[in-house]
C-alpha positions in Angstrom: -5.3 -10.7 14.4 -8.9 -10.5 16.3 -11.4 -12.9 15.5 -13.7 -10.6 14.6 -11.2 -8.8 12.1 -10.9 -12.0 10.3 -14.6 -11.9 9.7 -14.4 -9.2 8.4 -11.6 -10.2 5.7 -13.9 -13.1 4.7 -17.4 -11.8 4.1 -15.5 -9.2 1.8 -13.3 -11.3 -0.1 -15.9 -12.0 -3.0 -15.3 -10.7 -6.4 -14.7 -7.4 -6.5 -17.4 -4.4 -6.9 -16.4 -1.1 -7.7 -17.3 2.1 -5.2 -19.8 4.4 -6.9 -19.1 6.9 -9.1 -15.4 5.1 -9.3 -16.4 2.8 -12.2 -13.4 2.9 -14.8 -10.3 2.2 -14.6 -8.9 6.1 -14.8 -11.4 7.5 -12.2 -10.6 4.4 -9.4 -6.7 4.7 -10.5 -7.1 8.3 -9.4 -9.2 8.2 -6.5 -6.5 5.3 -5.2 -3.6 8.0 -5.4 -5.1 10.1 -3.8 -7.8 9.2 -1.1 -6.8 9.1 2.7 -6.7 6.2 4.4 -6.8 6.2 8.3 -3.3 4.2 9.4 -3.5 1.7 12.5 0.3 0.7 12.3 2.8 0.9 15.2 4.8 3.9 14.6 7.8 2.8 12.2 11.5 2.0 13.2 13.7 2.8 10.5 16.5 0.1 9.6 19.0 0.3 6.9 20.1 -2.6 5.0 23.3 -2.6 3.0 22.5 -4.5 -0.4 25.7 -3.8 -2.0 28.5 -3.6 -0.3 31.6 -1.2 -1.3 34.3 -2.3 -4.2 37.2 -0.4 -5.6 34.7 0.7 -8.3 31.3 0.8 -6.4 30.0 2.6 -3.7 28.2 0.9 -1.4 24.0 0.8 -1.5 21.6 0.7 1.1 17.9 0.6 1.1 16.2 2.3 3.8 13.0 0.3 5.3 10.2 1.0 7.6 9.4 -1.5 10.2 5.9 -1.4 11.5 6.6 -4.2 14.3 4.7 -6.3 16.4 6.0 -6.6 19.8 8.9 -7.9 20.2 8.2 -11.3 22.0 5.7 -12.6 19.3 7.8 -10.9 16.4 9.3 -14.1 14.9 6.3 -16.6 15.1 4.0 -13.7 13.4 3.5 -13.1 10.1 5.7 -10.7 8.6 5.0 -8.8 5.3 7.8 -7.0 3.3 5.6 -4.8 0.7 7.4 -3.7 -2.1 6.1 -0.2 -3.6 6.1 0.9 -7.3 9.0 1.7 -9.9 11.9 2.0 -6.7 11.9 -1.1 -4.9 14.6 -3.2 -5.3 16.7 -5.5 -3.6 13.8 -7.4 -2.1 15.5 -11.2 -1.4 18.8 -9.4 0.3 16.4 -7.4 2.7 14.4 -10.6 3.3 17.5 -12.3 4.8 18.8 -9.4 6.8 15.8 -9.7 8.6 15.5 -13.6 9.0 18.9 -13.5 10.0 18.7 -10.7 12.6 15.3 -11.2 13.9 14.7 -14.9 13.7 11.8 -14.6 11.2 9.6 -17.7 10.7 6.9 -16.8 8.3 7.4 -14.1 5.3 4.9 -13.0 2.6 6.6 -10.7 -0.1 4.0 -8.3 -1.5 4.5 -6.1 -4.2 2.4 -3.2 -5.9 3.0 -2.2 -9.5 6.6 -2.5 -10.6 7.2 -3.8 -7.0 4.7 -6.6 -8.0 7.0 -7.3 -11.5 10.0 -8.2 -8.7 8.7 -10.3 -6.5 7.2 -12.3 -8.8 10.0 -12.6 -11.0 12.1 -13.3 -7.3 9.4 -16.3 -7.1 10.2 -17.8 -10.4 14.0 -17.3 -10.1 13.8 -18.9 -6.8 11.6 -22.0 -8.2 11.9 -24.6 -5.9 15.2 -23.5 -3.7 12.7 -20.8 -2.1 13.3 -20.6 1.6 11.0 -22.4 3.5 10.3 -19.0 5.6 9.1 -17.7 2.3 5.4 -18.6 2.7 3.3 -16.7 0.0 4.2 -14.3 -2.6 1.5 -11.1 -3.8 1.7 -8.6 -6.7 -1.1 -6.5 -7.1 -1.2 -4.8 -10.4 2.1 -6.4 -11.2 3.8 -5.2 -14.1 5.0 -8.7 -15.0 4.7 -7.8 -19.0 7.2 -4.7 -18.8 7.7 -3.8 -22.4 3.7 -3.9 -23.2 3.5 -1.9 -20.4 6.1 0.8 -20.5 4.5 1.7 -24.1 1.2 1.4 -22.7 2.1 4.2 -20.4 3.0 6.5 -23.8 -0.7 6.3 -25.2 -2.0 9.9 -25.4 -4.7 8.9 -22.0 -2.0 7.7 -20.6 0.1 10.7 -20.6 -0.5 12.1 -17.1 0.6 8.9 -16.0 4.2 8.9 -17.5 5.0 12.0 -16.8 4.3 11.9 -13.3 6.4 8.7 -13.2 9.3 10.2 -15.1 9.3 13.8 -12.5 9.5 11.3 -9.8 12.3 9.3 -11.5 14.4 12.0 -13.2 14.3 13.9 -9.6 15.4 10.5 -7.5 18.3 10.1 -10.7 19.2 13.7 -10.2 19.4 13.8 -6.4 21.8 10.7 -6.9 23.9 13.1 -9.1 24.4 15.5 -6.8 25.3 12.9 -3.8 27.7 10.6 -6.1 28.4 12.9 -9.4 31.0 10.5 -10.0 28.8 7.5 -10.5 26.2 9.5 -12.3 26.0 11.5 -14.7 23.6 13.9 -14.5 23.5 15.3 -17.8 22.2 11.6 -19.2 18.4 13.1 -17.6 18.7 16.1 -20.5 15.8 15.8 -22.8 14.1 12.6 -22.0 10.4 13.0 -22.6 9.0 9.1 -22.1 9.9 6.0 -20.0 11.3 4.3 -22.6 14.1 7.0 -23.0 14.3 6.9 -19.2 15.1 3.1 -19.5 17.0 3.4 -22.4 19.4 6.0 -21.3 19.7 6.0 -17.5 18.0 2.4 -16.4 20.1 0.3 -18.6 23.3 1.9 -18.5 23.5 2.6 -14.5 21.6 -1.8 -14.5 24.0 -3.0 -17.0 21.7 -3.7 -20.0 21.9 -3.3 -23.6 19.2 -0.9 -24.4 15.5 -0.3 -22.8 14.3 -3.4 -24.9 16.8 -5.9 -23.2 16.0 -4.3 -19.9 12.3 -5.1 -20.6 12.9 -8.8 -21.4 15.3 -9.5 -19.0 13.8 -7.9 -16.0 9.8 -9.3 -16.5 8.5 -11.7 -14.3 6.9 -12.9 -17.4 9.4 -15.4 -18.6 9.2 -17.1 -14.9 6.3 -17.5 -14.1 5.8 -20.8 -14.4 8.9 -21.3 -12.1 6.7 -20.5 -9.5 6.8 -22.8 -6.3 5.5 -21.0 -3.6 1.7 -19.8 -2.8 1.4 -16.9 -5.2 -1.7 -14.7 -5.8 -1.9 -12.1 -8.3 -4.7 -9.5 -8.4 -5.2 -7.8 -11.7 -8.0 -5.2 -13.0 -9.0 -5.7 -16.9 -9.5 -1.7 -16.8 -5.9 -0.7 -15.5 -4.8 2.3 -17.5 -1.4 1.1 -18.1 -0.2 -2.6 -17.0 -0.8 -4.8 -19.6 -1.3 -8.9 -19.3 -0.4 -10.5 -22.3 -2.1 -13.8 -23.1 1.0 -15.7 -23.0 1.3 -14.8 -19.5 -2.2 -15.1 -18.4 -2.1 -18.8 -19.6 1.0 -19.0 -17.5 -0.5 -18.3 -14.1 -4.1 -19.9 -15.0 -1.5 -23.5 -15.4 0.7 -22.8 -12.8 -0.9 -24.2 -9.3 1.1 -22.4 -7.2 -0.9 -19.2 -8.6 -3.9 -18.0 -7.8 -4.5 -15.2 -10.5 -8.0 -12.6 -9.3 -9.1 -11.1 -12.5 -11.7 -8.3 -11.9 -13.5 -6.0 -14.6 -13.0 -2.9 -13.0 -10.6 -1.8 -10.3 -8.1 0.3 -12.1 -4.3 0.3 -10.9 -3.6 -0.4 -7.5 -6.8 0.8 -6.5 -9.7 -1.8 -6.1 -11.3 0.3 -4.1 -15.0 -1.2 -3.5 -18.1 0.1 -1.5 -17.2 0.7 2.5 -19.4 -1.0 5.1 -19.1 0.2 8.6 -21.1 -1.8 10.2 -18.5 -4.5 9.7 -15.6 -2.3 10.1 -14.7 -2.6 6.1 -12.7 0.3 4.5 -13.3 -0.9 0.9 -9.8 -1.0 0.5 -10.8 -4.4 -1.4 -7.4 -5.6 -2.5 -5.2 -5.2 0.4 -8.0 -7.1 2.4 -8.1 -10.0 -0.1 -4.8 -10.2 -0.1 -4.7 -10.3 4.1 -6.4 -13.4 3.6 -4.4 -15.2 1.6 -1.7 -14.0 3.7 -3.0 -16.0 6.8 -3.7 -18.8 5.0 -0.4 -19.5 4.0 1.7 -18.3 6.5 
């Protein structure tokens, strides 16, 4: 990290302001989708990690990651961050030690968008105070820490669009797994289902061992740990996201819980936060992920 990119990353992390003409919730939840982003990474290097290995009644799972690495003779004194996207990730504290173990890690920051942010968090609060010490911050963005308010959040008529694109992306991942392993799953449980909750209630909790879409909900938010929490945590959350709910309960939580920094904005939509560019200092108004940058370096 240059100096001057660290400048940067400071004069913008203020409260948030909303790009023009991207003002609600809807329009910058959109926009965020869907707007290209020029991509400065080292090329990927694809690693599998096995998560779950094979039984007499199991077959084995691996998730697939992309490693965008520095070079290899500063790689375990930098900063690493495992980013955690959406409704798929999974798995996250197995993948962190793979890569402590195998590349001599020193500094991790688990960052988590969405559903992605619902895990880590809830991996925080689980881990309470036995966190490793090369876990040095934890970020969800948009988390979906209250799932149940949420998920039936996501069934409001203006929410809609939203749902069903989820579900086309879920129902074709569940089906795909079918068709590879149709003796683990059955592919006839994706006939009909219309909503998320249905989704939950007949593929995620069977194939996760819950009881029903409801105990799935409960058991899997971050909600009920947060104040577990031991590590640096920050949280960034838009008032006008279309879907993600923060209950009160939770919101008092994180505001007593030191460990967490909670960044509550008016506007900023889901996963978006996507704020006025300025060139001249080399800012892409991608406002979140450069807030979140800071924090980063500050704890790691």
């Amino acid at each position: 990290m240059q100096t001057a990119d660290i400048e940067t990353i400071e004069s913008h992390a203020a409260d948030f302001r909303p790009r023009r003409f991207l003002n609600n919730g809807h329009l910058q939840t959109i926009a965020g989708n869907y707007f290209s982003r020029v991509n400065h990474l080292p090329l990927p290097e694809a690693q599998l990690v096995e998560v779950s290995p094979a039984t007499a009644n199991q077959i084995a799972s691996q998730v697939l990651c992309q490693c965008h690495w520095q070079p290899e003779k500063v790689r375990a004194t930098r900063p690493t961050a495992i980013i955690v996207h959406g409704l798929e990730g999974s798995y996250v504290l197995v993948v962190m030690n793979f890569l402590v173990e195998r590349y001599g890690l020193q500094s991790i920051s688990l960052i988590g968008y969405s559903m992605g942010g619902n895990l880590v968090l809830k991996l925080a609060g689980e881990l309470g105070t036995t966190a490793p010490a090369v876990l040095r911050s934890v970020i969800g963005v948009s988390p979906a820490a209250d799932l149940q308010p949420s998920a039936d959040a996501l069934h409001l008529p203006q929410n809609r669009l939203y749902e069903l694109k989820f579900l086309h992306h879920l129902l074709r991942r569940f089906r795909r797994k079918a068709m590879l392993f149709p003796r683990a799953y059955d592919r006839n449980r994706a006939t009909g289902i219309g909503s998320l909750r249905e989704f939950d209630d007949r593929i995620t909790a069977l194939y996760s061992g819950f009881a029903s879409a409801d105990d799935y909900y409960y058991r899997a938010a971050a909600a009920r740990v947060l104040d577990r929490i031991a590590v640096p945590t920050q949280i960034l959350h838009a008032l006008d996201d279309p879907f993600v709910r923060l209950s009160d309960e939770s919101r008092d939580k994180m505001n007593a819980n030191p460990n967490i920094t909670l960044m509550e904005s008016d506007r900023g939509g889901h996963c978006a936060f996507l704020a006025e560019p300025d060139e001249a200092f080399g800012y892409d108004g991608y406002w979140a992920e450069h807030t979140l940058l800071r924090f980063l370096l500050v704890h790691a």
